[in-house]
C-alpha positions in Angstrom: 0.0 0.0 0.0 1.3 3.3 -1.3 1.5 5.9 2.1 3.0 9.3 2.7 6.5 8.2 3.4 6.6 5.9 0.6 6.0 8.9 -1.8 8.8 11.2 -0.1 11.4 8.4 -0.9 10.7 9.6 -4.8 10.8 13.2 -3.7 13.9 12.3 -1.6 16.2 10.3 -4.5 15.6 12.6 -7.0 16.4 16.0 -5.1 19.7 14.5 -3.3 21.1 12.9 -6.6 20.5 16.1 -8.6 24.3 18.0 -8.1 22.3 21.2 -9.9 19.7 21.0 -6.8 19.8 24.8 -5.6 16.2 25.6 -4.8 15.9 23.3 -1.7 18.2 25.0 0.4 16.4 25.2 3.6 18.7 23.0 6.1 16.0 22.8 8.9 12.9 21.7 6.6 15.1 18.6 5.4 16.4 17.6 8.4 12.6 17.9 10.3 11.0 15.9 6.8 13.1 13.9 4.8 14.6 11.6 6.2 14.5 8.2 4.2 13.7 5.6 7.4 12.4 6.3 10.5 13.5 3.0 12.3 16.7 3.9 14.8 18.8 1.5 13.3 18.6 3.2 10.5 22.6 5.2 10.9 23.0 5.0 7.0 19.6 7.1 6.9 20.6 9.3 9.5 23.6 10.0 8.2 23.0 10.4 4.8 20.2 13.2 6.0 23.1 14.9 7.4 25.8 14.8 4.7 23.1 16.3 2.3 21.8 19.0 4.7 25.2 20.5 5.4 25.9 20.7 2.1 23.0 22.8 0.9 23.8 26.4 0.2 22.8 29.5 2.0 19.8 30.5 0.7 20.5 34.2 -1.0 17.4 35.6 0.6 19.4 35.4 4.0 21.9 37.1 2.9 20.2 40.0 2.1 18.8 39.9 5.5 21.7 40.0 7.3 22.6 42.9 5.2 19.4 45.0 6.2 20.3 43.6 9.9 23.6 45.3 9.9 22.1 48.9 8.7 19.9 48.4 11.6 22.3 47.8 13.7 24.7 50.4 12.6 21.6 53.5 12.9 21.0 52.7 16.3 24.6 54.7 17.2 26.1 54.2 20.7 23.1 52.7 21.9 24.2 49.5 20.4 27.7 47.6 19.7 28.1 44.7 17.3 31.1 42.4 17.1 31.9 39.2 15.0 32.9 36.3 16.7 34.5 33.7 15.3 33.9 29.5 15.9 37.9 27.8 16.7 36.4 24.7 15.9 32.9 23.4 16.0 29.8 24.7 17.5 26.3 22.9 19.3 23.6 24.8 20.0 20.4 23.1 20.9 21.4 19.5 20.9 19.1 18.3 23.2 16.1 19.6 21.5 13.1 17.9 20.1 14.2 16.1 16.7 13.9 13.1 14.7 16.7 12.4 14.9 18.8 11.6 18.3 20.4 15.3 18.0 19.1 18.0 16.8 20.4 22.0 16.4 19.3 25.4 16.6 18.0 26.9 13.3 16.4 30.0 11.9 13.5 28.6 11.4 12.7 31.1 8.5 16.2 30.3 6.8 17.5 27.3 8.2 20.9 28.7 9.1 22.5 28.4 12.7 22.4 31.5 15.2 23.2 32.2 18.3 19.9 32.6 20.6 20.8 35.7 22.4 19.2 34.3 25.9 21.9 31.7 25.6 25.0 34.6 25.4 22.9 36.2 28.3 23.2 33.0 30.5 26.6 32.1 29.2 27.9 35.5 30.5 25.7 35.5 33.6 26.7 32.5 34.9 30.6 33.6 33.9 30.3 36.9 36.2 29.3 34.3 39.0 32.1 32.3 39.0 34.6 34.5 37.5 34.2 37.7 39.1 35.5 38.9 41.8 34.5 42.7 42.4 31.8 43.1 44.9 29.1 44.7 42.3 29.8 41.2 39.8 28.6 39.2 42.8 25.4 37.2 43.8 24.9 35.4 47.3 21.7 34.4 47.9 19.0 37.1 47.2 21.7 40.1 46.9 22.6 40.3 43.7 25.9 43.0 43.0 24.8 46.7 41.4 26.7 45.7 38.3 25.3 42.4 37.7 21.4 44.1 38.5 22.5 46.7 35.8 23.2 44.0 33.1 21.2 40.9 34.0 18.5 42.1 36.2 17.5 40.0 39.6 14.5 37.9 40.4 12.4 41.3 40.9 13.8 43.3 37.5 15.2 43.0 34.0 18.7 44.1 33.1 19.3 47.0 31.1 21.4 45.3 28.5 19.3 43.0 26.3 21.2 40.2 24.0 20.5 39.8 20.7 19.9 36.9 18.5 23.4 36.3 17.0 23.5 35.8 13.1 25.8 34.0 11.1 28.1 35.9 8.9 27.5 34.9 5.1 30.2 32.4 3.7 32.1 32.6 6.7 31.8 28.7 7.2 34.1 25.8 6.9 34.3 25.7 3.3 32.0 28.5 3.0 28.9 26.4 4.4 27.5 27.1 7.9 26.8 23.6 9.0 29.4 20.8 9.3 28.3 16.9 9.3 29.6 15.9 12.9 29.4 12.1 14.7 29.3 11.0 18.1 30.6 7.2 19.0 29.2 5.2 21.9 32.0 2.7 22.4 29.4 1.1 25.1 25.9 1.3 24.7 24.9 -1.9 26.6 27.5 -1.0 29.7 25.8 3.1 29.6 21.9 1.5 29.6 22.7 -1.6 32.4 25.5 -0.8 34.7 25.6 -4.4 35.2 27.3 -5.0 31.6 30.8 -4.0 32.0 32.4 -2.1 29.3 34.5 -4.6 27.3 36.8 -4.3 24.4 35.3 -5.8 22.0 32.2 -4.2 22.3 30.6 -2.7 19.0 30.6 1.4 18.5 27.4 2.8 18.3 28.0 6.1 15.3 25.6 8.7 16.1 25.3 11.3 13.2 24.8 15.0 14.7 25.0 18.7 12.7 27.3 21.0 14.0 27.6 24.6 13.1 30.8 27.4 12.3 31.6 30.4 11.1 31.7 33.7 12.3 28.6 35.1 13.9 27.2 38.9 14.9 26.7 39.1 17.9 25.0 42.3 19.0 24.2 44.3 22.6 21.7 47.2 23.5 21.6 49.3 26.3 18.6 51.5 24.9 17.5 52.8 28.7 21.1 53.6 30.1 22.6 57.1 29.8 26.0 55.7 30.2 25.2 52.9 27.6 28.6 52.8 26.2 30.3 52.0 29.1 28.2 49.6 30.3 28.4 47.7 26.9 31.8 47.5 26.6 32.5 46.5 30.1 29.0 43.5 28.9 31.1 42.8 25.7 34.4 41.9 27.7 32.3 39.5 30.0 30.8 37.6 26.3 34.6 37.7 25.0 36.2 35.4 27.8 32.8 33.6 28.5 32.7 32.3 25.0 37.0 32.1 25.2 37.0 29.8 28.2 33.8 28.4 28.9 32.1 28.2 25.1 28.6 27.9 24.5 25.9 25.0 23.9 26.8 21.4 23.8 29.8 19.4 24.4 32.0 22.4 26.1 34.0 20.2 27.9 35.1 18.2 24.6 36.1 21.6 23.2 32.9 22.8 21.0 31.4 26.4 21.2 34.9 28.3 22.2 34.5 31.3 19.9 37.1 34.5 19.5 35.9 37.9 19.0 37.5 39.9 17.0 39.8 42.8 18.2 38.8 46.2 18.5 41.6 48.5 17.2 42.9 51.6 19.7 40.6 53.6 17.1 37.5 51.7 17.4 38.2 51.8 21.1 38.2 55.6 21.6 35.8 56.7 19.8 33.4 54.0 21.5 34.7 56.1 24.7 32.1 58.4 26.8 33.7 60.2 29.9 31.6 58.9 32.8 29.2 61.8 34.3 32.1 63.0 36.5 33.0 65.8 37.9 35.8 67.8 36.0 39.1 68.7 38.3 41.6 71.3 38.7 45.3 70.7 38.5 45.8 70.5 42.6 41.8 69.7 43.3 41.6 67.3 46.2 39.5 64.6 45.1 37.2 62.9 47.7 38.3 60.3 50.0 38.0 57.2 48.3 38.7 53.3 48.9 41.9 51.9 48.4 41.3 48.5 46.6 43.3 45.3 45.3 44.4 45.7 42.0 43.3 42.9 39.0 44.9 42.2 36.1 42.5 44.5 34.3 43.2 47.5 36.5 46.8 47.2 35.6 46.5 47.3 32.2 43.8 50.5 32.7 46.6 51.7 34.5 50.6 53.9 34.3 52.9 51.7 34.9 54.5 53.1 37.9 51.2 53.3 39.5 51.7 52.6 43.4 47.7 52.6 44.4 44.9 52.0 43.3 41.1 53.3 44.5 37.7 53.1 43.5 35.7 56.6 43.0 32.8 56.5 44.7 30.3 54.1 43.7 31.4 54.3 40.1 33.1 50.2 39.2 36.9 50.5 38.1 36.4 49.2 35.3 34.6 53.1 34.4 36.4 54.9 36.7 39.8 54.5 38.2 41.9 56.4 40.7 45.7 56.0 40.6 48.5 57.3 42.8 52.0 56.9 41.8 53.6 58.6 44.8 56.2 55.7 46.8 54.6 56.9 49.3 51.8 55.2 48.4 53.2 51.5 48.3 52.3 50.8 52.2 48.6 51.8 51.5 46.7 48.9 52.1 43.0 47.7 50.3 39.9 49.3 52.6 41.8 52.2 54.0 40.0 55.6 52.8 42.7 58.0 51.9 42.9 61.4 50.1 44.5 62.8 46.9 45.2 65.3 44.7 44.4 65.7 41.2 46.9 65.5 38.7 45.1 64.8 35.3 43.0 62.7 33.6 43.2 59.9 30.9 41.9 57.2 29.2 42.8 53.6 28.5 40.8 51.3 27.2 37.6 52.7 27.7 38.4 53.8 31.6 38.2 57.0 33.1 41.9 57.4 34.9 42.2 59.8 37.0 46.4 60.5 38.0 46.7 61.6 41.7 49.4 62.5 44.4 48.5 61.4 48.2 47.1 64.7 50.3 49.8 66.3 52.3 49.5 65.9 55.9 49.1 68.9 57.9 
């Protein structure tokens, strides 16, 4: 008896043994409706699905979306930043989904390319100011959740101010020019992982398990429409996404090496005139600036910093990373992190999007 899936096989043959085949190029409607068998033994199926879905080319229409995405990104001025980021390797998001397959991957589901949802970046970099960060305003214990971290990701009570885009994938930036890469997964031992009473053995079969991965370079993109100070705050958002996706990666399979992702590097250009000067006041040569916190300097502070700086403090409730306070007085060397001490102003500079203000310690009466 002739039956819906018998009449796909047709449709199936002839479309996948046609090498002119340029029509059908949506990745996510083959891989959720032709598929030859639907028995699970069926890896020759599966995988045959897979090596003809990563080959299918971008459909054109998306790239003349992602162009129109770009203008709109570009018009929105400081209110939102875009950088690429670029896949080392391979990339998983979504494996875990709903499929017909065992695996199954995060699509547009209007052109069946991967991207990067942008609540996924959001938790990727929330969870890396947790763990990572150590300044008082990155922290959450309990139901106190850091000013900085409230800013950006919000609490239980409130949103954040910064709101993650979807990330797109950058046209012909693929392995081989083609988004999606045909991946496999081996089971050395199924029966030992489904009956912990069969121990693994060596001659036990492999189990192949075809799976789509995705790479390329991809857009990713921040807002801060709300914040007066948006600029700031999305650079100091965008250097929490660049070691999150560095170190931890995102999606599936992190700890085998998939999702680690570079962005690419601002140059000193692109980094200055991103800068706004913090709403600060503006000091006289001499000024005394008000007592403020001497604190423990991190690696970033350095770097913000001169290199013969001696102390560092924090300027009122304003994060270092925005605003810093150097002294470079010897003086200064015995100051220790907590103490509230006084300066005067010497000038003002900026490194790296940081407000650095140059001070001598307050002579002693």
């Amino acid at each position: 008896m002739s039956t819906y899936r018998h009449k796909l096989d047709n449709v199936y043959k002839t479309l996948t043994q046609s090498s002119e085949n340029t029509y059908a190029t949506h990745a996510g409607l083959w891989l959720d409706r032709y598929i030859e068998k639907q028995d699970r033994e069926s890896v020759d199926s599966r995988s045959g699905l897979i090596k003809y879905a990563t080959t299918l080319p971008m459909p054109e229409i998306y790239r003349a979306f992602y162009t129109r995405w770009e203008e709109v990104l570009k018009a929105q001025g400081n209110k939102v930043q875009a950088r690429k980021a670029a896949v080392k390797g391979r990339m998983i998001i979504g494996l875990g989904d709903e499929s017909i397959l065992e695996t199954s991957i995060v699509l547009h589901h209007t052109y069946g390319v991967p991207y990067i949802p942008g609540s996924a970046l959001k938790g990727l970099a929330a969870s890396y100011a947790r763990q990572k960060l150590t300044e008082q305003e990155w922290q959450v214990k309990g139901e106190v959740y850091g000013e900085a971290y409230k800013v950006v990701f919000g609490d239980t009570n409130n949103a954040g101010y910064i709101t993650f885009l979807d990330a797109f994938y950058v046209p012909d930036s693929g392995y081989q020019k083609r988004a999606l890469y045909p991946d496999v997964i081996t089971v050395h031992h199924k029966d030992y992982y489904q009956d912990k009473d069969n121990a693994p053995a060596d001659w036990d079969s492999p189990t192949p398990i075809p799976f789509v991965s995705a790479t390329g370079s991809y857009l990713i993109a921040l807002a801060a429409p709300d914040l007066e100070q948006s600029t700031v705050w999305l650079t100091r958002t965008f250097e929490i996404v660049e070691h999150a996706l560095k170190d931890m990666g995102i999606g599936a399979k992190t700890s085998s090496g998939y999702g680690r992702m570079e962005l690419e590097q601002l140059t000193e250009k692109a980094i200055q005139t991103n800068y706004v000067r913090p709403n600060i006041p503006t000091f006289r040569i001499g000024q005394e600036v008000t007592p403020s916190t001497v604190v423990a300097p991190t690696d970033e502070m350095r770097r913000n910093a001169p290199a013969d700086t001696k102390a560092f403090l924090r300027f009122r409730e304003f994060p270092t990373q925005y605003v810093l306070i150097v002294v470079n007085a010897e003086e200064a060397t015995n100051w220790k992190p907590g103490e509230r001490r006084g300066c005067l102003f010497q000038k003002e500079e900026a490194h790296n999007g940081c407000t650095v203000i140059v001070c001598q310690p307050k002579i002693k009466k």
